[in-house]
Every structure is written in structure tokens, then in C-alpha cells.
N, C-alpha and C positions, 0 to 999 in steps of 0.2 A: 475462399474466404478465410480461412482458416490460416496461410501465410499473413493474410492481411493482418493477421489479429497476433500474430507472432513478430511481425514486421514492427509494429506497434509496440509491444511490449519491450524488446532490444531496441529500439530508441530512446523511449523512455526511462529504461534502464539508463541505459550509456548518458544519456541528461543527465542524471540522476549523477552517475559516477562522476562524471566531468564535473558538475556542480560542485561534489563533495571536496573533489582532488582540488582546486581551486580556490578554497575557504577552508584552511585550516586554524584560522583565530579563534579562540575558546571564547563559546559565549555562557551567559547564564540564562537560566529558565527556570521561575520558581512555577510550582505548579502542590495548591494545597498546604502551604507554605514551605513548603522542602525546596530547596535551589539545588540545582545541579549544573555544574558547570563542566562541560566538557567542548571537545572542540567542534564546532558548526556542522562537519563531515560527516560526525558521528551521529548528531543529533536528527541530520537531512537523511541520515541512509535506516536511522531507528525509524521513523514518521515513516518513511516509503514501505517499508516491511510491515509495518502495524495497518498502513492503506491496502496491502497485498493480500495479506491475511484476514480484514475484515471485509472489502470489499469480495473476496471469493468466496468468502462464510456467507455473505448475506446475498448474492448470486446466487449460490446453492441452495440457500434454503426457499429463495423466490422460486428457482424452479423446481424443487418437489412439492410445494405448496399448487403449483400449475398442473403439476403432473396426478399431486392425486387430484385437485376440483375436478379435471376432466374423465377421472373413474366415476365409473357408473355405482351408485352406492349399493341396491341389489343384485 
């Protein structure tokens, strides 16, 4: 299972790359009124890393949350 789930992530990787490599047109994005304009690529491959990085934070902390309920408290 563990290839499966490797297999999965180098795909969507490689999505990901392909997508960026293909849209180089600078867009804007204000966000709190600050705009940032850079090019599309950059913006697609910043969003994937910030999905990467919170969706394993909050993985991780589901499963020690699981790991302690299942300890015995005495």
C-alpha cells in the first residue's frame, strides 16, 4: 500500500509541475488588501507546498490524538 501512496504523490506532483511549466502568465492575487503579482507557476507550486505542509501537520496530529485516546489513562 505504501507504493500506492507514493505512486499518488509523483503524479500529482508531476500535475502539478506540468501545470506550472505551462502557465507562465503573471497573474494578480490580492489577498487582505496586499496584491501580489507573480507568475501563475509560482503561485500553483506556493498553494501545493502550503497543501503539503498543512495537510501532514494535521495527518499527524489526527493520528497522535488517536494514538493517545487509545492509552489506557491508569
Amino acid at each position: 500500500m505504501r507504493w500506492v501512496h507514493l505512486a499518488v504523490i509523483v503524479v500529482l506532483a508531476a500535475v502539478t509541475l506540468i501545470f506550472a511549466a505551462q502557465n507562465l502568465e503573471t497573474v494578480t492575487i490580492s489577498f487582505f488588501k496586499m496584491n501580489v503579482s507573480l507568475p501563475l507557476a509560482v503561485h500553483t507550486i506556493v498553494v501545493y507546498l502550503l497543501g503539503a505542509v498543512t495537510g501532514g501537520s494535521l495527518f499527524a496530529l489526527l493520528r497522535r490524538s488517536y494514538a493517545g485516546s487509545k492509552r489506557s489513562v491508569g
